[in-house]
C-alpha positions in Angstrom: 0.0 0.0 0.0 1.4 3.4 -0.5 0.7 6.6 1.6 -0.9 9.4 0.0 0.4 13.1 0.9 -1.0 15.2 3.3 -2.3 17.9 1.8 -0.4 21.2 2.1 -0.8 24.1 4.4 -0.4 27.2 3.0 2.3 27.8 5.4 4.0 25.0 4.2 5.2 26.4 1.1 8.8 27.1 2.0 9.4 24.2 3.8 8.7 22.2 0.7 10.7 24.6 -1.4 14.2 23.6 1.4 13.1 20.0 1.5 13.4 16.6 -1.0 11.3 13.9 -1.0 12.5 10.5 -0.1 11.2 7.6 -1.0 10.8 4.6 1.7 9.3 1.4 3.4 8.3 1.9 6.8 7.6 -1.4 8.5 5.5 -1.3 11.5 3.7 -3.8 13.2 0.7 -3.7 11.2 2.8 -4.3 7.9 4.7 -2.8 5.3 4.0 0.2 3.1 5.2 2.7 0.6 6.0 6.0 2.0 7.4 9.5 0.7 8.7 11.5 3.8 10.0 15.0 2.9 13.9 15.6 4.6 15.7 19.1 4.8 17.9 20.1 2.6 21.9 20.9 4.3 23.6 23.4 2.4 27.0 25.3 2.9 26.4 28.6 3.8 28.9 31.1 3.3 29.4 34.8 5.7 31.2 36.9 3.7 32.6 40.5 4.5 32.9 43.2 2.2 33.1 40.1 -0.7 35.5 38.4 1.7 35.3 35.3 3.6 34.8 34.6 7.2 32.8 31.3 8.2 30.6 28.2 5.9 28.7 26.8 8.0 25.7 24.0 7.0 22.2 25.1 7.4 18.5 25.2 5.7 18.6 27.4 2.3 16.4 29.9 3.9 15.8 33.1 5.8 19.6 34.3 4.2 19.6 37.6 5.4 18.4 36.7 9.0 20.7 34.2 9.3 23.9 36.4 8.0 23.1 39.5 10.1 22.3 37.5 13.1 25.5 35.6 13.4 27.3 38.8 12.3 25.5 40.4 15.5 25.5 37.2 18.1 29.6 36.8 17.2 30.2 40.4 18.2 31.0 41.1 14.6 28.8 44.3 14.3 26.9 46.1 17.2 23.3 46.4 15.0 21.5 45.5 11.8 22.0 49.2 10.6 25.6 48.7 10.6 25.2 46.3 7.4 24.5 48.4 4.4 23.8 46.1 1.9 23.3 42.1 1.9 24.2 40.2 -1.7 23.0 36.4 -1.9 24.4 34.6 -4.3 23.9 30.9 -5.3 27.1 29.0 -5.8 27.7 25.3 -7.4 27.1 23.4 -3.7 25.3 26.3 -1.8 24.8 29.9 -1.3 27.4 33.2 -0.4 25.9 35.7 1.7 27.9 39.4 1.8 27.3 41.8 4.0 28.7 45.4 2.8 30.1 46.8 6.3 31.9 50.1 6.5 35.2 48.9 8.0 34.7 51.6 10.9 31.6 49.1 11.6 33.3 45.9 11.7 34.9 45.0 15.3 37.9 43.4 14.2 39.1 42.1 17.8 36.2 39.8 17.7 37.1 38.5 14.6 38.5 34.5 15.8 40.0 33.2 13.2 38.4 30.2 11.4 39.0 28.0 9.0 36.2 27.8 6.1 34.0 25.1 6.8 31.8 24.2 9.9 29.5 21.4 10.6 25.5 21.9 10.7 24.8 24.5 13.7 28.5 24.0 15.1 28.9 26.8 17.3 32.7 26.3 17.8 33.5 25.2 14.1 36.7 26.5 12.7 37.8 28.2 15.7 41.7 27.9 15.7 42.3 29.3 19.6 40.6 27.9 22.8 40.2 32.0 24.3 38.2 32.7 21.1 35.6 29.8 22.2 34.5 31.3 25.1 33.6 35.1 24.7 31.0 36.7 26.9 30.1 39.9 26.8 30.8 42.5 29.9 27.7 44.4 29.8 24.6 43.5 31.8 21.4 42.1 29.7 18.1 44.0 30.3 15.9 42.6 33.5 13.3 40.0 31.3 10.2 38.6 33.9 10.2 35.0 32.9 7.2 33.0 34.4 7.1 29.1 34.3 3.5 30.1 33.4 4.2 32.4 30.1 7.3 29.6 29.3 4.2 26.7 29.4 2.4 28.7 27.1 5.1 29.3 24.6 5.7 25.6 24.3 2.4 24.5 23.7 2.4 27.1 21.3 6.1 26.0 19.6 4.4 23.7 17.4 1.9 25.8 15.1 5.1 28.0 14.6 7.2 25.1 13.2 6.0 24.9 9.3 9.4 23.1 8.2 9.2 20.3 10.7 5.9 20.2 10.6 6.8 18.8 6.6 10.5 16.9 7.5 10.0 16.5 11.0 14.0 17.4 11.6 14.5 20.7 11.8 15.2 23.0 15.1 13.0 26.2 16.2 14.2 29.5 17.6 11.1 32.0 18.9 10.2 35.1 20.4 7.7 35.4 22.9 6.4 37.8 24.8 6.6 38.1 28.6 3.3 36.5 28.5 4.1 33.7 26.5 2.8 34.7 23.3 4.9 33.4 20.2 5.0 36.6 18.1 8.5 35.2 15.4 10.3 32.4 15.1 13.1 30.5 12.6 13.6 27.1 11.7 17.1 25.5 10.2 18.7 22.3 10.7 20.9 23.8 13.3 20.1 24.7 16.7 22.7 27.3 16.3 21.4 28.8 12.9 18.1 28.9 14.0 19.1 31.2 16.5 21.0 33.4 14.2 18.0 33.3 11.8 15.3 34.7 15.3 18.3 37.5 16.1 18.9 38.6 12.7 15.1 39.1 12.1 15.0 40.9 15.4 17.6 43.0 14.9 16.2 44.0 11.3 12.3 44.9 12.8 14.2 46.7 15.9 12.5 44.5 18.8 12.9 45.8 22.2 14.7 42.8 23.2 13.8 43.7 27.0 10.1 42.7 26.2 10.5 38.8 25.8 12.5 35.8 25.6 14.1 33.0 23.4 12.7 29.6 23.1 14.1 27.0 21.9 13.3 23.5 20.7 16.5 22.7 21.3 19.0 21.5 24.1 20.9 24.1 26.2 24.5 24.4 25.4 26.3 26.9 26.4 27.2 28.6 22.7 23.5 29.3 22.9 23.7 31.2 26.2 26.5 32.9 24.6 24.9 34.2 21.3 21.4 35.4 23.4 24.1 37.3 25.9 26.0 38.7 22.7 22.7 40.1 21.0 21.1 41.5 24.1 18.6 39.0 25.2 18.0 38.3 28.9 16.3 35.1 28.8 16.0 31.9 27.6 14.3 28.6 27.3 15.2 25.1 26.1 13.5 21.5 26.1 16.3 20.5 28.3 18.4 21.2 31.2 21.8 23.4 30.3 24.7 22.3 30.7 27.2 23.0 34.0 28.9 25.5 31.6 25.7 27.4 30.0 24.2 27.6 33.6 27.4 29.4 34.8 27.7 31.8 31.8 24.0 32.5 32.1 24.5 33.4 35.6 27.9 35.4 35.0 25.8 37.3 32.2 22.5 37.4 34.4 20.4 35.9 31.8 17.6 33.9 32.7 17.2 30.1 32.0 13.9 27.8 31.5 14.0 24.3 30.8 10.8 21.8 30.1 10.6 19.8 32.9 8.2 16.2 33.2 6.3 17.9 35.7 6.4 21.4 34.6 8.7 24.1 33.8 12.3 24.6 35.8 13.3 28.1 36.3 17.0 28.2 37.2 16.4 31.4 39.7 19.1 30.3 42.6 22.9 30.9 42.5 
């Protein structure tokens, strides 16, 4: 027997325009039957500056200005999204070359770690040469964001109607905004964790969100390169599916940004030193 296709949501558009279709068996218990699942595409991405390069890094063909900006901005790179002046994508044979035009003045070069060229999906830490550069938290403190286990519940319950590419390939990770009140107002999808994040602070940054009226959340894990991007761009809080690490706990607190995690029982707020 073979499996029809759902039919598609209108909102479903783009993820079928960044996924394939892949042909299958799935075997269950009640037998065997044709199946067409629809998986992501993985893409090098490549950050350029002024035409030259910095960082490729694999990710979903999508949202290309959000993503560039946003890692520009989360890697101390550049302070805002006025500080790009123009943003050039450009397919290549295997993927796609983003340039940001950045008056020179703009770019802060001591935050520049060198990297090599290529960096696996999401890899926060790919291509970083020097163990300082890993680690690079910023010394100003992050606005004061109310975070209720209430409004976090919300937001995740929520997560899913805000999730169009998974909701086609079933792989991909979210990054949202919500309001203090748990109200899902943007969000991103890529393959990694780490892009999708890029992707929610680039789109931020470009529709000048008061970044004191909300928080991240994440359908992700909490590692601690996370922590480190929301600290970098501003944000004061965030929330994950799962407990942070030791490390993203201590940066969080260091930075004074507020962690969430799903918990089996409810929602954990990590309030206490």
């Amino acid at each position: 027997m073979k499996r029809q296709r759902p039919p598609v949501h209108p909102g479903d558009v783009e993820a079928l325009r960044t996924s394939i279709a892949a042909h299958g068996i799935l075997h269950t218990l009640a037998g065997d039957e044709e199946t067409i699942w629809q998986v992501p595409e993985e893409v090098p991405l490549a950050v350029q500056f002024n035409s030259q390069s910095y960082a490729v890094m694999m990710g979903t063909p999508a949202d290309f200005e959000d993503f560039a900006i946003g890692f520009a901005i989360a890697e101390g790179l550049i302070a805002k999204a006025s500080d790009v002046t123009a943003v050039l994508v450009l397919p290549t044979e295997q993927g796609y070359a983003i340039d940001l035009s950045v008056p020179e003045e703009k770019i802060n070069r001591d935050r520049m770690a060198k990297r090599s060229l290529e960096g696996r999906t999401g890899c926060g830490l790919c291509g970083i040469e020097d163990m300082k550069d890993a680690i690079r938290m910023p010394s100003r403190r992050l606005p004061a964001v109310a975070l209720s286990p209430q409004a976090v519940a919300r937001a995740y319950e929520q997560l899913p109607a805000h999730q169009p590419m998974s909701r086609v390939n079933r792989t991909v990770h979210a990054a949202a905004w919500c309001s203090v009140d748990g109200e899902i107002l943007l969000s991103r999808e890529d393959v990694g964790r780490h892009n999708a994040l890029d992707k929610l602070i680039g789109a931020l940054a470009r529709e000048g969100r008061d970044l004191g009226q909300g928080f991240v959340l994440m359908s992700s894990r909490c590692s601690f390169e996370l922590v480190q991007k929301c600290a970098i761009a501003g944000i004061g809080a965030l929330a994950t599916v799962s407990a942070p690490t030791a490390l993203a706990l201590s940066l969080a607190r260091q930075a004074h940004l507020k962690l969430a995690a799903l918990a089996g029982r409810g929602v954990m707020i990590f309030d206490r030193d």
